[in-house]
N, C-alpha and C positions, 0 to 999 in steps of 0.2 A: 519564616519560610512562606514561599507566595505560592496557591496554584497555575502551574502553567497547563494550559488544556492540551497542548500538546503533547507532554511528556509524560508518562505516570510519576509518582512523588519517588523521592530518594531517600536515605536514609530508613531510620526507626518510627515506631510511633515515639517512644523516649524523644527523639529528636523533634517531632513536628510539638510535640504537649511541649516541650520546654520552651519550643519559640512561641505556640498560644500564650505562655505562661508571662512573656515579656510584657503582656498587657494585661488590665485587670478588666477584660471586657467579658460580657456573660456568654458559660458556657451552656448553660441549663435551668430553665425554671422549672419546678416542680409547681402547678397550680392548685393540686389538692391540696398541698402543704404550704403554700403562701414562700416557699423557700426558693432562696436562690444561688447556683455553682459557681463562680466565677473560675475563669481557665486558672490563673493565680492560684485559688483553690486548690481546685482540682487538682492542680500539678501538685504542689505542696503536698498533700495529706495523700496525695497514689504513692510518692516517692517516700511519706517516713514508713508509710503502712509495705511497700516494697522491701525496704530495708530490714522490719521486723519478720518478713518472709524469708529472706537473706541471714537474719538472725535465728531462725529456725532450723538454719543447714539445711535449706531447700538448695537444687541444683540448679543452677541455668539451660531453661527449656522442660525442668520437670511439672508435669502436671499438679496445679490446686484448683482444686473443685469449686461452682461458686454457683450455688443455691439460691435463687435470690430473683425475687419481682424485679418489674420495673423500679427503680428511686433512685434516690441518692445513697444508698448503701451499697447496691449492687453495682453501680457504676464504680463507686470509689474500689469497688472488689478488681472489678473488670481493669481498670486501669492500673491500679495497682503490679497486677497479676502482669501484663504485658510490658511497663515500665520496669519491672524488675529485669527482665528475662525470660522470665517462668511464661509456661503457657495455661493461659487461662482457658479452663474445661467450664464450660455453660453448660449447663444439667437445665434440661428441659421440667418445667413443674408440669406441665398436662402429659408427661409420656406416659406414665403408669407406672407400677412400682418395680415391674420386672425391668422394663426399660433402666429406668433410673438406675437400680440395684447392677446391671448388665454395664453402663456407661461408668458407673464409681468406681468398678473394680477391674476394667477393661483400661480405664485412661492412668490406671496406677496412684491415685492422687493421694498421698499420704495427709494431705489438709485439704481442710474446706471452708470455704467462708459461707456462712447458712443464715439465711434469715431467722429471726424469732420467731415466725408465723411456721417454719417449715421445720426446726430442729425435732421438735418427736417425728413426724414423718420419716427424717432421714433414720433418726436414730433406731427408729422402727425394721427399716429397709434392709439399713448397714449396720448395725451396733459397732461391729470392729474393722473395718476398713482402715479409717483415720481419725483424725483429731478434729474436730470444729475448733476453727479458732475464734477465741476470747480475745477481745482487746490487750488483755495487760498480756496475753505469748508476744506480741509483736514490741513491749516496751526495749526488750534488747535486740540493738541495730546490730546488722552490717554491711559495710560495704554493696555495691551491687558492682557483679561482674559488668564487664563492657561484652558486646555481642557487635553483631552485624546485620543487616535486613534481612540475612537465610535463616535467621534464629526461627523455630517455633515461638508463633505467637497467640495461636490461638484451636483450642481443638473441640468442635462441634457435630454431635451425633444426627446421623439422617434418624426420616422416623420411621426406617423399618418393617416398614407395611409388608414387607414380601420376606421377612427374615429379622434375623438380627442389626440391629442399629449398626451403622458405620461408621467410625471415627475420622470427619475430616480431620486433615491439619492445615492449617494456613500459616505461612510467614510473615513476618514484618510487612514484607515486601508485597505479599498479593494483599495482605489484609489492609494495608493502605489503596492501594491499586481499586479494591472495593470500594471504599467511597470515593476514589478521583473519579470514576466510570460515572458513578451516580451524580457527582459537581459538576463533570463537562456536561453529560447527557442533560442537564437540567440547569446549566448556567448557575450556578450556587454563587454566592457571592459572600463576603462579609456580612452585606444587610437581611440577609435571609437567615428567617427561623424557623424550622419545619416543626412538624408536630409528631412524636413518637409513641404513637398508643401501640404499636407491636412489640410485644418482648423484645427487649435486647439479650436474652438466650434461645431467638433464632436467626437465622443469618439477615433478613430483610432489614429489623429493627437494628440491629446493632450496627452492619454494615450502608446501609442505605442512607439512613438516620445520623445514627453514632459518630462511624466513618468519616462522613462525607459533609460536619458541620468543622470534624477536627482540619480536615487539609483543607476545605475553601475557609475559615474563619469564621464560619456563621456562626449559627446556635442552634437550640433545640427548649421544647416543652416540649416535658413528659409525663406522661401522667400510669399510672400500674395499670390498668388494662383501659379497652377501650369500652366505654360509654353509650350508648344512643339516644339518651334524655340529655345527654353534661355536654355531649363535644361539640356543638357549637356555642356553647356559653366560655368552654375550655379554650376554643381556640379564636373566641373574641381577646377576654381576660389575658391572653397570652400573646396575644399580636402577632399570631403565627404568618405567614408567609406562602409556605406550602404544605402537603402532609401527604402523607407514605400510606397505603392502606391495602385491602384486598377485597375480591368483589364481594364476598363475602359482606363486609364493613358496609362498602357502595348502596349494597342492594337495600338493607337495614336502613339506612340515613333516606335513602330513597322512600320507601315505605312508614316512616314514619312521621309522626304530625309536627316535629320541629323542623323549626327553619330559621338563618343567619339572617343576623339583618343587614341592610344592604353595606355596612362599616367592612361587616370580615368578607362579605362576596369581593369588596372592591380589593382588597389588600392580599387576597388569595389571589397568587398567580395562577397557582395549578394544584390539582390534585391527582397524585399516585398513584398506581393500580398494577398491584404482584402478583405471584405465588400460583396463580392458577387463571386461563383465560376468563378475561371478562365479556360478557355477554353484547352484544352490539344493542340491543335492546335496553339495556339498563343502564348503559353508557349513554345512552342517546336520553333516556328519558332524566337522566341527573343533571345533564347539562340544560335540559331544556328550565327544569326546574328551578336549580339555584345558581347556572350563570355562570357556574368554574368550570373549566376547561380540566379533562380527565386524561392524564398523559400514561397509555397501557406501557407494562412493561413486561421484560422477562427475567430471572436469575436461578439463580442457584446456589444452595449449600456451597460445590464444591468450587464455585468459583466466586466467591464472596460476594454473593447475589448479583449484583446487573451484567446482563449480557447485552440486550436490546433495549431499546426504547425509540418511542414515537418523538419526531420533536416539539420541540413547545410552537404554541401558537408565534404570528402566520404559519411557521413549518407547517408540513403537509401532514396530516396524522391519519394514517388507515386506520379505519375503524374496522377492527378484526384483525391486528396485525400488531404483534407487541412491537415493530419498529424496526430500526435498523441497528448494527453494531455499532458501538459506540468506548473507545479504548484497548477494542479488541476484534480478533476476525471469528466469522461464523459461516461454515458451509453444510452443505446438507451430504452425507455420505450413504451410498447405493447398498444395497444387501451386502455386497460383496468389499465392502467398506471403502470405497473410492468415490472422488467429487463428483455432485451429479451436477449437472445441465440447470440454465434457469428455469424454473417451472417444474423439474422432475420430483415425486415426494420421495420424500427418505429421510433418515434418522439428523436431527441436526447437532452438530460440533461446531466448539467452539477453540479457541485458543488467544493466548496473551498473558498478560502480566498479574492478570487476578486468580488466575489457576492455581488450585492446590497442591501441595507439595504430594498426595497422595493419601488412605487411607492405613488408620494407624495401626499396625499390628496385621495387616492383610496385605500383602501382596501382589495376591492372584487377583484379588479384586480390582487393584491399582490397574494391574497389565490390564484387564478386560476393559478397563473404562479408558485407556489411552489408545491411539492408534497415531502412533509417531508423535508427534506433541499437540494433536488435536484431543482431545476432551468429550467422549460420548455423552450427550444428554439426556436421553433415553426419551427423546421427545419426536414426535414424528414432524414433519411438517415439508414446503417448499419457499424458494425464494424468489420475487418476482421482479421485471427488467430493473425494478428502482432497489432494488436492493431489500426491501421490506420482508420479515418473515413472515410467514403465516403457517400457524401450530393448526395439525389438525387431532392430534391428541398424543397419549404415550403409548410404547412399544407395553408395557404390564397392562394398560387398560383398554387395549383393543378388544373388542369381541368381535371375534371369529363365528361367521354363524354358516353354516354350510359350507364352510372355506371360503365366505367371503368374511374380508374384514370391514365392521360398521366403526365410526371412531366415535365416540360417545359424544363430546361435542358439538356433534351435527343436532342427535337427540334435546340434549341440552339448552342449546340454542335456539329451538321451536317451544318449548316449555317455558323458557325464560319471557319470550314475546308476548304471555299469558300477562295481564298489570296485578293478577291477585299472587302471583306466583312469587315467593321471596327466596326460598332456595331450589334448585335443581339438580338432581345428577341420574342418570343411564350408567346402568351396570348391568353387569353379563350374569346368567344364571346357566348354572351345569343342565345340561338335555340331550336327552339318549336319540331323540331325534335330528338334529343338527349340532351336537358336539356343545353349545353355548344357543341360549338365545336371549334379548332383551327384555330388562327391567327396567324400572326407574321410580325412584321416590323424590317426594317432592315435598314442601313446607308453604305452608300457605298463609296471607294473611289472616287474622281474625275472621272470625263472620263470614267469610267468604263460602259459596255454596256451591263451587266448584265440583265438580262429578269426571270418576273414572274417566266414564264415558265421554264427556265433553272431551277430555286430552287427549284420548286415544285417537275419539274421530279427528283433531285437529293432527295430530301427526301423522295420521291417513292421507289425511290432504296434503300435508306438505313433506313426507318424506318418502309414502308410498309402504305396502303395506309389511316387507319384508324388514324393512327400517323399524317400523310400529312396536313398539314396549306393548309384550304380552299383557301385562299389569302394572297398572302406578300405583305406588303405594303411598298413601297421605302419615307424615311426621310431624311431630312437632318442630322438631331441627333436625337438621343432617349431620352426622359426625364431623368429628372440623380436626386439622389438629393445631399447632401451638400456634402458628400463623395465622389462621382461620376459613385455611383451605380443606375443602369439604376431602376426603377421604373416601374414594366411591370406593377403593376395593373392601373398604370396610362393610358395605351394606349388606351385600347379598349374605353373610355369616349374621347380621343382626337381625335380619329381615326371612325369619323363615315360613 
C-alpha cells in the first residue's frame, strides 16, 4: 500500500501492517537495547499474540488494557490489540492512580497486557478488574474476526485537568488518517526515520510517530522516555531523520551543554514541536544554535493529533503560528458558534477524516464538543489572509481579571524571552477584587540569580501594568503531563 498525500489511507491498520509486512525492511530500533523490529516481525508476532486474545473470547472492538513504556513490548501490545479488532486502551503511566483506576474500569477491559515494571502498581490500583495476561493465556488461538475501518481501534483518556478523564475513541479509519496528516504535512517518505521519545500512550507519540512511519513506510527509534544527556548521542546511533517533540523537550536541549555534531544536524531535516505553543523566542534561539529547522504544530487527543502545521523549509513558516490545515479543514467559530471573518478571534474547529467517533460512555459530552461535524477545540485563536492559525490560548485557561480577558500566553512569551528562563507559565488566582488576577511560575536555570523583581519589571514594560503577574513564583519544574506539556491549571492549587 503506497501514500497517496491526496487522499487519506483506506482500509485497516490489519491491512496497511500486512502490506508493511511484504518486506522485511525496519520498523523500529530500540537504541537502549541494541534491538531491532522488522515490519515482518512485527506483523508476525501482533497477529499470533491477536489470535491468543481471540483465544480468550475477547469480542471484536472490546477494550484490552495495555500498560506499558515505550518498547518493544508495548508496541507488540499495541498492534496486537488493533490487528485483532479489539481496541486497544492505553493507560497513561504519569496519570495518577485515581486516573488510572477511573480509565480500567470505565473502558470495561477484562485483560490487560502490563508491563513488569508496572504489575504491582496496577495490581495495587485494580486487584479485580481483570486478568494481566501471561504469555502461555494467548498459547490457545483463534481465528480473528474480519471488521471494517468503522471498527474501534483505539480508546485513549484525556487528562482531565477540569474533571473526570474522557474516553476518546478512534477508528481504523481516523487512527490511520492520523499519521497520513502528519506524512503529508511533513513529506514522510520510505527513507525517513523519526525519533519517538514521547509515550506511545499519548496521542502525539503513538499517532504522529507510530502512525505515520506505518502508512508512508518509513520507520522509527524509540527509545522509554526522553533523555537530555543521551538524545543526541540516540539520535546519532540511530540515523534518525526527524523527531516529534514538545517545547517543553526544546527548551531543555536548548539549555543544555550537549550538542550534535555536525553528522546528525546534517541528516535532520526537521524537528517537531506539539501539545502546547512554543515560544518564539526558544524557537528562534534552537535554530540559531544547532542549525535544525523547528516545524510548530498543532493536534489533539480527539483528532489523532495533527490538525496544523507550518511547512517545511523553503515553505513559509510563521513563527507563532502552529501552521495551516493539512488533511483537514479548520475554522474559527464566533460566541454564538458561527464562521468568523479573517482576523476575527474565536474558538477554533476543526473537521475531516482524523476526527473521533466520539467520547465513550458520554454522550452529552460528545454533542457539546460537535457543532454539525465540526469538532470544538477549546482553543481560542484567529486566522489570517494565508490561511495560518494563531492560538492565543484556551477557553479553561483564560483569566478574566475585571471582565477583561488576559490569555496566558502573551505572559508566557515575555518570560520565555528571559535566556535563563527554562520553563514558564501565567495562571489565574481567585481575588475578591477582580474576580481572578495574575500569577506565574517559572523554572530556571542553575545558578541563575534572576529576582521577582527583575520579571515583574520586565512584564511592566512590555505588557503594561494590569497584564503584570502579581507574583512569580520560582520552581524547580512546572507540572507537565505525559506529553510534557506544562499543566498551568495545575499551579495555582500547588502553589499556595
Amino acid at each position: 500500500m503506497i501514500l497517496d498525500k491526496a487522499v487519506p489511507p483506506t482500509g485497516t491498520v490489519r491491512d496497511w501492517l500486512d502490506a508493511r509486512a511484504k518486506t522485511s525492511d525496519v520498523a523500529i530500533v530500540f537504541p537502549e537495547e541494541g534491538d531491532t523490529l522488522t515490519w515482518t516481525t512485527l506483523r508476525d508476532q501482533a497477529r499470533e499474540m491477536a489470535m491468543g486474545l481471540a483465544g480468550l473470547g475477547m469480542a471484536p472492538g472490546e477494550s484490552v488494557a495495555i500498560v506499558h513504556p515505550n518498547g518493544r513490548e508495548g508496541v507488540l501490545a499495541l498492534f496486537a490489540a488493533v490487528y485483532g479488532g479489539f481496541r486497544a486502551t492505553m493507560i497513561n503511566l504519569a496519570a495518577g492512580p485515581d486516573a488510572i483506576a477511573y480509565a480500567l474500569d470505565h473502558s470495561g477491559a477484562r485483560f490487560a497486557f502490563v508491563h513488569d515494571s508496572q504489575v504491582a502498581t496496577i495490581r495495587n490500583i485494580a486487584p479485580d478488574r481483570f486478568q494481566i495476561i501471561r504469555p502461555e493465556m494467548l498459547l490457545t488461538r483463534s481465528n480473528i474476526a474480519n471488521y471494517t475501518s468503522k471498527q474501534h481501534a483505539l480508546l485513549m483518556y484525556t487528562s482531565g485537568t477540569t474533571g473526570q478523564p474522557k474516553g476518546v475513541i478512534h477508528s481504523h479509519a481516523s487512527l490511520l488518517a492520523g499519521g497520513w496528516t502528519a506524512a503529508i504535512a511533513h513529506d514522510l517518505s520510505p527513507n525517513d526515520r523519526g525519533f519517538c521519545v514521547l509515550p506511545i500512550y499519548h496521542i502525539n507519540g503513538l499517532c504522529v510517530s507510530v502512525m505515520s512511519a506505518l502508512v508512508s513506510g518509513g520507520s522509527l527509534a524509540m527509545t522509554a522516555r526522553f533523555s537530555v544527556s543521551r538524545f543526541w548521542d540516540q539520535a546519532d546511533l540511530s540515523k534518525v531523520t526527524w523527531f516529534s517533540v514538545v517545547p517543553t523537550i526544546i527548551s531543555h536541549l536548548l539549555h543544555s551543554d550537549g550538542n550534535p555534531s555536525p553528522e546528525v544536524c546534517a541528516r535532520l531535516r526537521f524537528g517537531r514541536s506539539a501539545s502546547s505553543a512554543l515560544a518564539i523566542e526558544t524557537q528562534t534561539a534552537f535554530e540559531d544554535r544547532f542549525t535544525v529547522p523547528i516545524v510548530e504544530t498543532m493536534g489533539l487527543t480527539e483528532t489523532a493529533a495533527q490538525i496544523l502545521s507550518n511547512p517545511l523549509p523553503p515553505g513559509i513558516r510563521k513563527i507563532g503560528s502552529p501552521g495551516v490545515a493539512f488533511g483537514n479543514e479548520v475554522c474559527i467559530l464566533s460566541d454564538d458558534l458561527k464562521p468568523c471573518d479573517i482576523g476575527q478571534q474565536g474558538e477554533i474547529a476543526v473537521r475531516g477524516p482524523n476526527i473521533m467517533l466520539g467520547y465513550l460512555h458520554n454522550p452529552e459530552a460528545t454533542a457539546k464538543t460537535f457543532v454539525g461535524d465540526w469538532l470544538r477545540t477549546g482553543d481560542l485563536g484567529h486566522i489570517d489572509e494565508d490561511n495560518y492559525v494563531f492560538v492565543t490560548g484556551r477557553l479553561k485557561e483564560l483569566i478574566i481579571k475585571g471582565g477583561e480577558n488576559i490569555a496566558p500566553r502573551e505572559i508566557d512569551e515575555v518570560l520565555y524571552s528571559v535566556p535563563e528562563i527554562i520553563e514558564a507559565a501565567a495562571f489565574a488566582r481567585s481575588c475578591d477584587q477582580y474576580g481572578e488576577t495574575v500569577e506565574a511560575a517559572v523554572a530556571v536555570k542553575p545558578g541563575s540569580d534572576l529576582s521577582e523583581d527583575t520579571l515583574i519589571a520586565l512584564c511592566e514594560k512590555r505588557l503594561g501594568a494590569f497584564k503584570t503577574p502579581n507574583c512569580i513564583h520560582f520552581l524547580p519544574e512546572l507540572p507537565k503531563g505525559p506529553s510534557g506539556k506544562i499543566q498551568r491549571l495545575k499551579l495555582a492549587d500547588m502553589i499556595q
